[in-house]
C-alpha positions, 0 to 999 in steps of 0.5 A: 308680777310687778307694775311696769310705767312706760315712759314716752313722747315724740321726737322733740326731745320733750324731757322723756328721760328726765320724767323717767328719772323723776317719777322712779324716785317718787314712786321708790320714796315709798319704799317699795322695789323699784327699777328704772330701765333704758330701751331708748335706742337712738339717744340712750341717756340714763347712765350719763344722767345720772352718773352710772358706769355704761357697764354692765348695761340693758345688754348684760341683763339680756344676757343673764335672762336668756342663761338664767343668770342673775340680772346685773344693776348699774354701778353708779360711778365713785364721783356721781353727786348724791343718793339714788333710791332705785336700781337701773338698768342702763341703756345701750354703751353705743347705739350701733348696738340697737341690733342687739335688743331683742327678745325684750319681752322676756327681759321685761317678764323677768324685770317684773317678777324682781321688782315691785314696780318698772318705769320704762324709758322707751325712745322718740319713735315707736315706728317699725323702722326697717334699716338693713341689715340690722332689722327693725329698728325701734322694736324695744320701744314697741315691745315696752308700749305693748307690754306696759301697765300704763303709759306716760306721753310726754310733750312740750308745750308748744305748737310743734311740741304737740304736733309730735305728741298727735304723730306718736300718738297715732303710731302707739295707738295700736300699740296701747290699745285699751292700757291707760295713758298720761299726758305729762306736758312738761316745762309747762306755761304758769298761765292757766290761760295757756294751760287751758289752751294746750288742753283743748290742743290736746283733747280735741286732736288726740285719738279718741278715749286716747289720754285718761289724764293731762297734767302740767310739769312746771318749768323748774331751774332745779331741772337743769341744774340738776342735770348739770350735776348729774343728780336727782332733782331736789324739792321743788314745784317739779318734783311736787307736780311729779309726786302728784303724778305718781300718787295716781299711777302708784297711789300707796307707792308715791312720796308725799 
């Protein structure tokens, strides 16, 4: 079997996807079978992101797991911007289809036995939230934290920024359980002062044994400017604070 990363946060829109994105190509740059996945269900963005076709999506490949069907890729579109070293699986075309994902474990089993490694994007919230009469809601988000290797919480460096990182992290801890987990604070202050702070935030209010690491993603322009683009972010002190990440995560996997 395959590595699988999740990708996590709160509700604050703390950058989770683009972490996602970013740590798929670093960890791919070394060569190995990578895949990045989209079981966000409230804000699927992976094929807008990056340029791929909304079909066929994390749907499709359901479907080719449970008829024994070879798992369909995304198809980046003919004006993407760019080069991208890892396969997709995107999310949902419209969220009204969250219904839909289930018997994600299966899918997951099937990503990890194609590929080397699976970085997950999962959604805002890992609650069990019961929405007639579709089911519970957020159940891929749940099915991804329980099944991960390891987890990467993302959060803004912020006071609300960390409040929703401490409210998702007592909803996960259960799911989580003992699978080591990351801190990424993203668009991180330059100013050890502050970064020194948000440690201490962090360390004292997060669950006990909770976070194994923190580290700071810096605020970079590329960021935007390559999501304006729609293409991956180029060299530069993100991307660098990102391969570190993935060096321990994937040590002989991550481009240096």
């Amino acid at each position: 079997h395959g590595s699988m990363l999740a990708v996590a946060g709160g509700t604050d829109s703390p950058g989770r996807s683009e972490v996602a994105i970013a740590l798929a190509a670093a960890i791919a740059a070394g060569g190995e079978p990578v895949v990045l996945v989209d079981v966000d269900e409230h804000n699927p963005s992976v094929a807008r992101r990056l340029g791929y076709q909304v079909a066929p999506n994390i749907l499709d490949v359901l479907t080719g797991v449970e008829t024994g069907a070879e798992l369909a890729v995304a198809q980046r579109a003919a004006f993407a911007l760019g080069e991208v070293d890892f396969d997709v699986i995107c999310g949902l075309a419209t969220i009204d289809d969250w219904p839909q994902l289930r018997n994600l474990g299966r899918l997951l089993t099937a990503v990890t036995l194609r590929w080397r490694h699976a970085v997950i994007d999962t959604g805002p919230s890992c609650q069990p939230d019961h929405v007639p009469p579709g089911g519970a809601r957020n159940a891929a988000t749940r099915a991804a934290l329980s099944a991960a290797d390891q987890i990467v919480a993302v959060c803004v460096p912020t006071p609300l920024g960390v409040l929703r990182l401490l409210d998702w992290a007592t909803a996960a801890a259960e799911l989580i359980g003992e699978h080591p987990t990351t801190i990424a604070v993203n668009r991180a202050p330059s100013s050890m002062f502050h970064r020194d702070q948000l440690r201490e935030q962090l360390v004292t209010n997060l669950p006990a044994g909770f976070a194994g690491d923190i580290c700071f993603l810096p605020d970079d322009r590329r960021v935007r400017d390559a999501a304006w683009d729609g293409s991956l972010v180029p060299r530069g002190p993100y991307t660098e604070a990102v391969n570190v990440l993935a060096g321990r995560l994937a040590p002989s996997q991550a481009a240096h």
